[in-house]
N, C-alpha and C positions, 0 to 999 in steps of 0.2 A: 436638225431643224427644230424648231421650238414648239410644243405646242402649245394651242389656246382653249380656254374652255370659255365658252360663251354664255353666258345668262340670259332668262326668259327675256327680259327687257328689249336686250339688245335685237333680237329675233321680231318682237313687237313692234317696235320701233322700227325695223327696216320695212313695216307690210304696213303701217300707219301714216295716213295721210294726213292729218291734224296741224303735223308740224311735220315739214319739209325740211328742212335745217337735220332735225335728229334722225327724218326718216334717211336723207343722203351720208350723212355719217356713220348711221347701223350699216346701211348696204354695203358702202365698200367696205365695211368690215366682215360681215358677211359674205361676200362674194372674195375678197383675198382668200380667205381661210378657206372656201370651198375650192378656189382655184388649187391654191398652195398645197393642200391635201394636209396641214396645221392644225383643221379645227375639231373641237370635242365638246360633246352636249351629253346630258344625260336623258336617260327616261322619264326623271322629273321634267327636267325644259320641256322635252317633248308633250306630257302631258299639261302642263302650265299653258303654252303656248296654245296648244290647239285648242283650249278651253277659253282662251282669253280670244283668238282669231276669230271664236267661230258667236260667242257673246257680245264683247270689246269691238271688236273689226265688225260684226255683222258678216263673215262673209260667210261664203255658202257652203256646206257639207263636201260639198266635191270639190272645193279651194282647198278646201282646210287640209283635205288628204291627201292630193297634189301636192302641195308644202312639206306636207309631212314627209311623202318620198323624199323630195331634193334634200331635206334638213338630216334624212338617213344615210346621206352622202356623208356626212361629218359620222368621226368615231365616238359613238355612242354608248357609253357607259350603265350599266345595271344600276339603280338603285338597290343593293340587297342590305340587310337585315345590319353586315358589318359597316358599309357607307351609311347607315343610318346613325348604331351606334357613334359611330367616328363623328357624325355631324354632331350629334349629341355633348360632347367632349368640345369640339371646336367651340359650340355655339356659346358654350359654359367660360374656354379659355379667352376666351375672344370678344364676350361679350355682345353677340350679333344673335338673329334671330336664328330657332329652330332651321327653318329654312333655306337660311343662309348658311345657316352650318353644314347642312346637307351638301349644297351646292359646291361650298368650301373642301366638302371629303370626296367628292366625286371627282372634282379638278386632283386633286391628292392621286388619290386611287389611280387616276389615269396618269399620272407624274405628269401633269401640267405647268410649264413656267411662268406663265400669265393665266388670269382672269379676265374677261372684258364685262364692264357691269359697271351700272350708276347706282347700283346698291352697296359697294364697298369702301374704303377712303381709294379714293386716287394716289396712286404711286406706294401705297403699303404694303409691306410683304407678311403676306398669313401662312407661317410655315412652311415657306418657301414660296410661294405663290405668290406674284406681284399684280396687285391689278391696276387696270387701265381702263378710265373711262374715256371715251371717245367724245363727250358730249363737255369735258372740261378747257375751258379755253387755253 
């Protein structure tokens, strides 16, 4: 089975009520990948997300941690020192930010086939990794 590695966005966008449209489009992507037992985040998403939930969202300290469980449901990758490097390298090859590169080495790291994220080009393959934005019509 394939797996997915999901980006901050897409996690914000399923708990963001602003826009309805991108928040029903995160979810089910969200929820497949939970069901499916498919999806992969890292400790960055983690710490992105819940900094963005609890700022962005407004929601509450005890939301934010609840979340935090159900999203430890998905296999969760380390950021360490070498996912950094390797981002470092991507970010350089690839042309995309620090950040993205990061994101980019930790879907790697995990052998992930897709990316899901409205930060990368839709339907591009970054060394093997193809991503998929949900929010593309």
């Amino acid at each position: 089975m394939a797996k997915t590695f999901l980006d901050t966005n897409i996690l914000v966008y399923a708990n963001d009520r602003a826009d309805r449209d991108k928040q029903e489009r995160a979810l089910s992507v969200v929820e497949r990948h939970l069901r499916e037992g498919t999806g992969v985040i890292s400790t960055q998403v983690l710490m992105e997300y819940t900094a963005v939930a609890a700022v962005k969202l407004g929601q509450v300290r005890a939301a934010v941690a609840r979340q935090t469980v159900i999203l430890e449901r998905f296999e969760v990758v380390s950021v360490t020192g070498q996912v950094i490097r390797n981002g470092h390298e991507l970010a350089e090859d690839f042309q995309i930010s620090f950040w993205d590169g990061v994101i980019l080495a930790a879907a790697m790291a995990a052998r992930c086939d897709y990316l899901v994220s409205e930060d990368f080009s839709e339907g591009r393959s970054y060394g093997g990794v193809t991503v998929f934005n949900p929010f593309v019509a």
